[in-house]
MOPAC internal coordinates of N, CA, C and O (Angstrom, degrees):
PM7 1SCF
backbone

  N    0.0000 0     0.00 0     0.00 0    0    0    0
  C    1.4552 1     0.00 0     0.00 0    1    0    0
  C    1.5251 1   111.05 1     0.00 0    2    1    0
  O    1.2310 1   116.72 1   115.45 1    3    2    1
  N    1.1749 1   123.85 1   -64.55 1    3    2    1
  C    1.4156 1   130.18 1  -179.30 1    5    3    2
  C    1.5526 1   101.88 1   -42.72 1    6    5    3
  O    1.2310 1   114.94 1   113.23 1    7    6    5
  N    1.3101 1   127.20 1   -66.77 1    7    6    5
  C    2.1645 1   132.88 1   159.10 1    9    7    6
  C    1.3071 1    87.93 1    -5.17 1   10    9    7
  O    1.2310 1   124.45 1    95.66 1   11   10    9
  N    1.6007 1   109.06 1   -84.34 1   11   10    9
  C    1.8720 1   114.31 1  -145.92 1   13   11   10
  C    2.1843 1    96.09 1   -66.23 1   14   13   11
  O    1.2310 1   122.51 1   154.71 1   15   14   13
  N    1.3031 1   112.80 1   -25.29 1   15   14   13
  C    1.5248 1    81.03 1   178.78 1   17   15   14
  C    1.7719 1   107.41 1  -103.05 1   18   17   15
  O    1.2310 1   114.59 1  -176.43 1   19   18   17
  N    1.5184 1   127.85 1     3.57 1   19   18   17
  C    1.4354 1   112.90 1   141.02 1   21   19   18
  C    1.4138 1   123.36 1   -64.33 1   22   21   19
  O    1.2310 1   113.21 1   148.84 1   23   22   21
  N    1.2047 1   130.44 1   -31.16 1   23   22   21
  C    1.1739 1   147.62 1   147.15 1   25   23   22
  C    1.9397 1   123.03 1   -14.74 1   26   25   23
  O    1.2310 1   135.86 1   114.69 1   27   26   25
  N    1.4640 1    86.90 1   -65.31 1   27   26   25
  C    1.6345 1    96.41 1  -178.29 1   29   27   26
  C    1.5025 1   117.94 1   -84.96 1   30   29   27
  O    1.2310 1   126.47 1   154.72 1   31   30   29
  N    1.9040 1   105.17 1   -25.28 1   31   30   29
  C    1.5141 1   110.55 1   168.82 1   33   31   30
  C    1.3605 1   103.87 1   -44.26 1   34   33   31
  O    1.2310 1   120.29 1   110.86 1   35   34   33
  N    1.6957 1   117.05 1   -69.14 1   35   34   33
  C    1.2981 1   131.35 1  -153.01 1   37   35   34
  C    1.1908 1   102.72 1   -50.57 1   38   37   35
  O    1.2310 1   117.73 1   125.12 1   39   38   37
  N    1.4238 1   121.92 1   -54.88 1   39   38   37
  C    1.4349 1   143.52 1  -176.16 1   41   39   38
  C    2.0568 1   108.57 1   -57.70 1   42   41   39
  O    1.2310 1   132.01 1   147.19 1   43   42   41
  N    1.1147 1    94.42 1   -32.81 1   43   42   41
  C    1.3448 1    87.68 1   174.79 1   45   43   42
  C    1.8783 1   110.55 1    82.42 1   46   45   43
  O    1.2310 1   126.71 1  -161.56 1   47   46   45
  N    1.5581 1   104.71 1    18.44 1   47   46   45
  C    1.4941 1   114.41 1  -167.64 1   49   47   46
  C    1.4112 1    93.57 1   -77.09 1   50   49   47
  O    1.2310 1   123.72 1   -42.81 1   51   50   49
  N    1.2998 1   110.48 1   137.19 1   51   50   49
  C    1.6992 1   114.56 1   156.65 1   53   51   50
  C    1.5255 1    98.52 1   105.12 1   54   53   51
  O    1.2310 1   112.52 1  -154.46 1   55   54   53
  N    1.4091 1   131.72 1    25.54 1   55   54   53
  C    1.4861 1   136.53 1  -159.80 1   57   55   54
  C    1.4242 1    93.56 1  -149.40 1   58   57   55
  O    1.2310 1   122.47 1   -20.68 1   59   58   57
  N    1.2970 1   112.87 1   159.32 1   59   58   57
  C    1.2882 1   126.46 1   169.58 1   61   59   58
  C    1.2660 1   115.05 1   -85.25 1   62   61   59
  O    1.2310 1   115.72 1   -75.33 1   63   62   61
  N    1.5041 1   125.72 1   104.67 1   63   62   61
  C    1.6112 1   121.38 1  -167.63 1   65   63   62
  C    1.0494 1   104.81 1    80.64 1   66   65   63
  O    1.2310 1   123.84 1    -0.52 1   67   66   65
  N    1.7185 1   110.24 1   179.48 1   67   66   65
  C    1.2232 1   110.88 1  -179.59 1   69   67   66
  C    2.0923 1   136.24 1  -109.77 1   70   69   67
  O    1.2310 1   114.52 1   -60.82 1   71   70   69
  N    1.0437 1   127.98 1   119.18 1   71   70   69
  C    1.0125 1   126.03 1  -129.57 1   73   71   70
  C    2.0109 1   100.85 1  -115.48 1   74   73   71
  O    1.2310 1   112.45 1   -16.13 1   75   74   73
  N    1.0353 1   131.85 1   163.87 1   75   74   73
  C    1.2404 1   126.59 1  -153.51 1   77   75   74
  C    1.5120 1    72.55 1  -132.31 1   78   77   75
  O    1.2310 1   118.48 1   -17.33 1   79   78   77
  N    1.5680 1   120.50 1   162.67 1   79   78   77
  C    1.5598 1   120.16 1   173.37 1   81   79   78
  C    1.8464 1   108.26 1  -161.43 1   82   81   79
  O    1.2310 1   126.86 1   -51.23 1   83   82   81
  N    1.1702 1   104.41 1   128.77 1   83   82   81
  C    1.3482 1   115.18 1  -162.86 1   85   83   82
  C    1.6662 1   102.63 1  -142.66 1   86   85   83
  O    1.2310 1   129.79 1   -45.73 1   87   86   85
  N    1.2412 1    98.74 1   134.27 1   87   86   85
  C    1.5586 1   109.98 1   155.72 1   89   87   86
  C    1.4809 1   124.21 1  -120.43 1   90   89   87
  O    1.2310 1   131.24 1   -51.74 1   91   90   89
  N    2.1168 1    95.91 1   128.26 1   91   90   89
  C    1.3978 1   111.55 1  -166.20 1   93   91   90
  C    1.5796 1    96.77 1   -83.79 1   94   93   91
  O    1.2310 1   121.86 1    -5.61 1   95   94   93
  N    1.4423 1   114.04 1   174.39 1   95   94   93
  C    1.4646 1   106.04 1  -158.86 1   97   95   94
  C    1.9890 1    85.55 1  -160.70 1   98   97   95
  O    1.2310 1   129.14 1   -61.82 1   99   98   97
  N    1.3364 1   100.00 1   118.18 1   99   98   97
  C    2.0450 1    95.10 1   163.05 1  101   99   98
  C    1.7192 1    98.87 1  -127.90 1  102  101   99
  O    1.2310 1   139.75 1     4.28 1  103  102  101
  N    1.8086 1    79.30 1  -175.72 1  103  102  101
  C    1.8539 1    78.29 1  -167.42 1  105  103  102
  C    2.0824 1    82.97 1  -109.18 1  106  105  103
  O    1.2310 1   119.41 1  -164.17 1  107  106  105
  N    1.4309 1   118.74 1    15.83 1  107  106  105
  C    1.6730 1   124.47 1   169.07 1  109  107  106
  C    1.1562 1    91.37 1  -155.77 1  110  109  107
  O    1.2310 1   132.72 1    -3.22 1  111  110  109
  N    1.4356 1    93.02 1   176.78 1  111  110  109
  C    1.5102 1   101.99 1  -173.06 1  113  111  110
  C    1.9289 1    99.82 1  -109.50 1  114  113  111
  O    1.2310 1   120.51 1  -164.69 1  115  114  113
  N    1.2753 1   116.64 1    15.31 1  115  114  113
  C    1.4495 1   111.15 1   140.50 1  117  115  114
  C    1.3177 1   116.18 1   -83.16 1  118  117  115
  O    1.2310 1   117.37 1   142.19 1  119  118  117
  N    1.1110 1   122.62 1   -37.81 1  119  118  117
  C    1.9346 1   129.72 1   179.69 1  121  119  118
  C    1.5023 1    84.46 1   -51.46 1  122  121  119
  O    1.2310 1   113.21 1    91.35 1  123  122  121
  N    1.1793 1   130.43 1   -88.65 1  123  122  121
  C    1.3063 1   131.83 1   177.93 1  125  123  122
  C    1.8524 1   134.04 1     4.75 1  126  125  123
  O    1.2310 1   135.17 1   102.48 1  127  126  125
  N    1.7835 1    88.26 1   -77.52 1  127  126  125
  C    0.9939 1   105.69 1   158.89 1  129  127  126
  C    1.3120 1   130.06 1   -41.54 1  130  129  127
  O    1.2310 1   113.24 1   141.92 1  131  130  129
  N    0.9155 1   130.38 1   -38.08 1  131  130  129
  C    1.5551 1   138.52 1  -174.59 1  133  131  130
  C    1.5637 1   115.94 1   -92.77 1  134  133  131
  O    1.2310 1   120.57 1   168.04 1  135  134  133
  N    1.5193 1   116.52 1   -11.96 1  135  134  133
  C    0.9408 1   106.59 1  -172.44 1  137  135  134
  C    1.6433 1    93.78 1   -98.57 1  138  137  135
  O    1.2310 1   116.33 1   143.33 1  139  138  137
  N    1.2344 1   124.58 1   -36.67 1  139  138  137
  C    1.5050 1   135.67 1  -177.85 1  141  139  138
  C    1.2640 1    97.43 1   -43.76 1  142  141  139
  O    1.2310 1   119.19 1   102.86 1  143  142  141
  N    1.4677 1   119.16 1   -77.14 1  143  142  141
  C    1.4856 1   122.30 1  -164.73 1  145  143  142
  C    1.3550 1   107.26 1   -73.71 1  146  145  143
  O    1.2310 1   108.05 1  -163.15 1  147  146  145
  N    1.5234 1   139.93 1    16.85 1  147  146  145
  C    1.1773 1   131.01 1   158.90 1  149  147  146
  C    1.3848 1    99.07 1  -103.22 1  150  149  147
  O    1.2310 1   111.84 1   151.36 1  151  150  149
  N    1.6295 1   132.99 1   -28.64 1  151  150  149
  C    1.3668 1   124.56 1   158.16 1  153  151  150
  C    1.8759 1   110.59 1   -57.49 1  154  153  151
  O    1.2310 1   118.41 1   127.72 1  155  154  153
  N    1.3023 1   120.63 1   -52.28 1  155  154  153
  C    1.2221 1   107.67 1  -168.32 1  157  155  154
  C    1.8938 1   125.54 1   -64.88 1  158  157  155
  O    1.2310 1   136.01 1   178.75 1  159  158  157
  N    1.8999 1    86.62 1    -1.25 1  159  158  157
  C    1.1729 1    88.94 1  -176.72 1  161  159  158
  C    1.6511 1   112.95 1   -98.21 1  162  161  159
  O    1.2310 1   116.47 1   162.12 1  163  162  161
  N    1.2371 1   124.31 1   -17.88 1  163  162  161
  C    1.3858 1   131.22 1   140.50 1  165  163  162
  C    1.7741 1   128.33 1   -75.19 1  166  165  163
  O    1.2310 1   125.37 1  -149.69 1  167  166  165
  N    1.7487 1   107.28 1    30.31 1  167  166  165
  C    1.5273 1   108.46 1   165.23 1  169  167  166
  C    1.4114 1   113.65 1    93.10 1  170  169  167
  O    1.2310 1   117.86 1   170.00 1  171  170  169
  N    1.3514 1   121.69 1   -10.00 1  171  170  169
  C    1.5783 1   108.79 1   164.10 1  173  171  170
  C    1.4609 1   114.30 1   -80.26 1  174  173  171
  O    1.2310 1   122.87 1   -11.25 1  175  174  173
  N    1.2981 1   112.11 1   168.75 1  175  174  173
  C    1.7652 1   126.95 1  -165.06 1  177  175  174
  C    1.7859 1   102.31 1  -149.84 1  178  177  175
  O    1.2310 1   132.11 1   -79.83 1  179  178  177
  N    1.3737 1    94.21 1   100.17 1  179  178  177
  C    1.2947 1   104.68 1   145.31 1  181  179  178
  C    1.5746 1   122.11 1     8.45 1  182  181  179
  O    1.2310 1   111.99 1   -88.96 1  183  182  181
  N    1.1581 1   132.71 1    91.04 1  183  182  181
  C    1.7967 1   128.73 1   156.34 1  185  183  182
  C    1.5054 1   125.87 1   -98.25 1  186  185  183
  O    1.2310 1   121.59 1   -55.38 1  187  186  185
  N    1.0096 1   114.57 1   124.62 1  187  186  185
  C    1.7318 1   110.78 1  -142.01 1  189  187  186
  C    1.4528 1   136.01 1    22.03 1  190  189  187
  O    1.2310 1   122.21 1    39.41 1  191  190  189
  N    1.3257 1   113.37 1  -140.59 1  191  190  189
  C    1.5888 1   121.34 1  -178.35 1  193  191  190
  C    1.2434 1   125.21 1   -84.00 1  194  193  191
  O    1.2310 1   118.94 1    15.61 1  195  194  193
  N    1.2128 1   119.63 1  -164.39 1  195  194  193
  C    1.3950 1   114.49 1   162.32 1  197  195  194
  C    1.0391 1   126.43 1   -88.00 1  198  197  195
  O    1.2310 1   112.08 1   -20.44 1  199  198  197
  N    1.7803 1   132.54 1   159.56 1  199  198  197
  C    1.5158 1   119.69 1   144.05 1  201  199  198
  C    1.2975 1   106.11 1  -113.04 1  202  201  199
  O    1.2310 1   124.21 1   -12.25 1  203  202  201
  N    1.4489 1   109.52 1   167.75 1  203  202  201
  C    1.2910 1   128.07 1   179.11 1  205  203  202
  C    1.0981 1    97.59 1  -120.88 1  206  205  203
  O    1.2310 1   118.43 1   -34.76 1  207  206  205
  N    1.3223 1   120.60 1   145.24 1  207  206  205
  C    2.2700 1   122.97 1   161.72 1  209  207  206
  C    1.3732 1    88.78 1  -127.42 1  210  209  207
  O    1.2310 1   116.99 1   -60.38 1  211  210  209
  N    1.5083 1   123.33 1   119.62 1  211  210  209
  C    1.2080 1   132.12 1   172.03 1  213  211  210
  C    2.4715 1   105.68 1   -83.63 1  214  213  211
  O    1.2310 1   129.15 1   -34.83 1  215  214  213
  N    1.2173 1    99.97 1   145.17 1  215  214  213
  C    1.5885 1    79.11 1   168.70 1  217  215  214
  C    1.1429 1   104.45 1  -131.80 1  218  217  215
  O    1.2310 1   111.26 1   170.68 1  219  218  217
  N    1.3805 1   134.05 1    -9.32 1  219  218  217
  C    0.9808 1   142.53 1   150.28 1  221  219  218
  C    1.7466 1   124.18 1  -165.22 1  222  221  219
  O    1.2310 1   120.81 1   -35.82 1  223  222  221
  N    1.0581 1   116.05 1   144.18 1  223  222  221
  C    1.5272 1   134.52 1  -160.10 1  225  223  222
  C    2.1220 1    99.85 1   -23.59 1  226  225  223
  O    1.2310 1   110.56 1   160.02 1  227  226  225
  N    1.2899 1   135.35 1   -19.98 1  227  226  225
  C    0.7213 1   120.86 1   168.78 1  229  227  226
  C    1.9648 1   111.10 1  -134.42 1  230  229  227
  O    1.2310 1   127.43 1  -152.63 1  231  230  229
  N    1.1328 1   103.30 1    27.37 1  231  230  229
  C    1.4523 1    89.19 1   150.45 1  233  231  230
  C    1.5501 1   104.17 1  -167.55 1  234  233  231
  O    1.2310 1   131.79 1   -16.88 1  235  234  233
  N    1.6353 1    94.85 1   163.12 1  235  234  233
  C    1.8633 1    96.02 1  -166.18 1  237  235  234
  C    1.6598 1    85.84 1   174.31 1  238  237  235
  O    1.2310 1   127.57 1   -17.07 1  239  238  237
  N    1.7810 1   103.04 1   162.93 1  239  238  237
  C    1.5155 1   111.40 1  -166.87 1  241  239  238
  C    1.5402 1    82.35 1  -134.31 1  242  241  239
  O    1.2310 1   140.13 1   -33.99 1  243  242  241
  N    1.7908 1    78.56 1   146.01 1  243  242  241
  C    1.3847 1   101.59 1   171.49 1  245  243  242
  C    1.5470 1   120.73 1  -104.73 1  246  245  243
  O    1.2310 1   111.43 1   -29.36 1  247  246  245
  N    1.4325 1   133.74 1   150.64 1  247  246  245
  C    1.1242 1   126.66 1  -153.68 1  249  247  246
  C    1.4497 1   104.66 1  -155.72 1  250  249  247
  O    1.2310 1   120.39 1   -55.02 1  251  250  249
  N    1.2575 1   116.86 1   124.98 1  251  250  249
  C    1.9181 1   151.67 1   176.90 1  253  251  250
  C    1.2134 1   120.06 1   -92.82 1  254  253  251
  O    1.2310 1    99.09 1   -78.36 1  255  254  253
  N    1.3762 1   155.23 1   101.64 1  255  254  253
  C    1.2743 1   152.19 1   142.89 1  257  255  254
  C    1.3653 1   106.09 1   -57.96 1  258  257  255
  O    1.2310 1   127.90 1   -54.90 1  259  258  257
  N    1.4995 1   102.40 1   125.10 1  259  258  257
  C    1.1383 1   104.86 1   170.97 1  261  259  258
  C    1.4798 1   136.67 1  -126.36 1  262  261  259
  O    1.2310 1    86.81 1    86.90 1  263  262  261
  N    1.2476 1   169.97 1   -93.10 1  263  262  261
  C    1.4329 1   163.61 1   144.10 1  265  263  262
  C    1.7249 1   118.96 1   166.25 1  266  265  263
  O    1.2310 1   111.15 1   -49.28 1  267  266  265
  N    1.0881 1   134.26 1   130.72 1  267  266  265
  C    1.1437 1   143.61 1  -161.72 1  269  267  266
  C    2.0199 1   111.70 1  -143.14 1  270  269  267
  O    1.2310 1   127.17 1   -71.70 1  271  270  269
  N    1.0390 1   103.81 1   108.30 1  271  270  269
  C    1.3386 1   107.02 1  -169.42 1  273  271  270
  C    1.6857 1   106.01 1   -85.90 1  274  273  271
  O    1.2310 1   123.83 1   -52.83 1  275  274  273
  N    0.9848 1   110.26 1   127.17 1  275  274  273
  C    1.4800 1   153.39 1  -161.46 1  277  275  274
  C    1.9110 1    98.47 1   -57.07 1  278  277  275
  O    1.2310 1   120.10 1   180.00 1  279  278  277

């Protein structure tokens, strides 16, 4: 199951047109920041919020889905 819906991300199935899909990844959420708006500045767009995965009280990655129309 998880295959067939990396599958349709990549594919861009279930979207209007066709869509490119990537997740940005920092080790803060300034690393982050900078990488988003240097993606949004070559055409990716934001797909929801953030996550955080904490692994312990001082370190954890932050993580962006993002989308890029074809």
């Amino acid at each position: 199951m998880l295959e067939d819906i990396k599958n349709n991300l990549s594919s861009g199935q279930g979207m209007t047109g066709q869509y490119d899909y990537c997740i940005f990844h920092g080790a803060n959420a300034g690393e982050l920041v900078n990488q988003v708006r240097a993606a949004m500045n070559n055409g990716w767009v934001p797909q929801g919020g953030v996550s955080v995965i904490a692994y312990r009280n001082d370190y954890g990655y932050f993580y962006q889905a993002m989308v890029k129309s074809e």
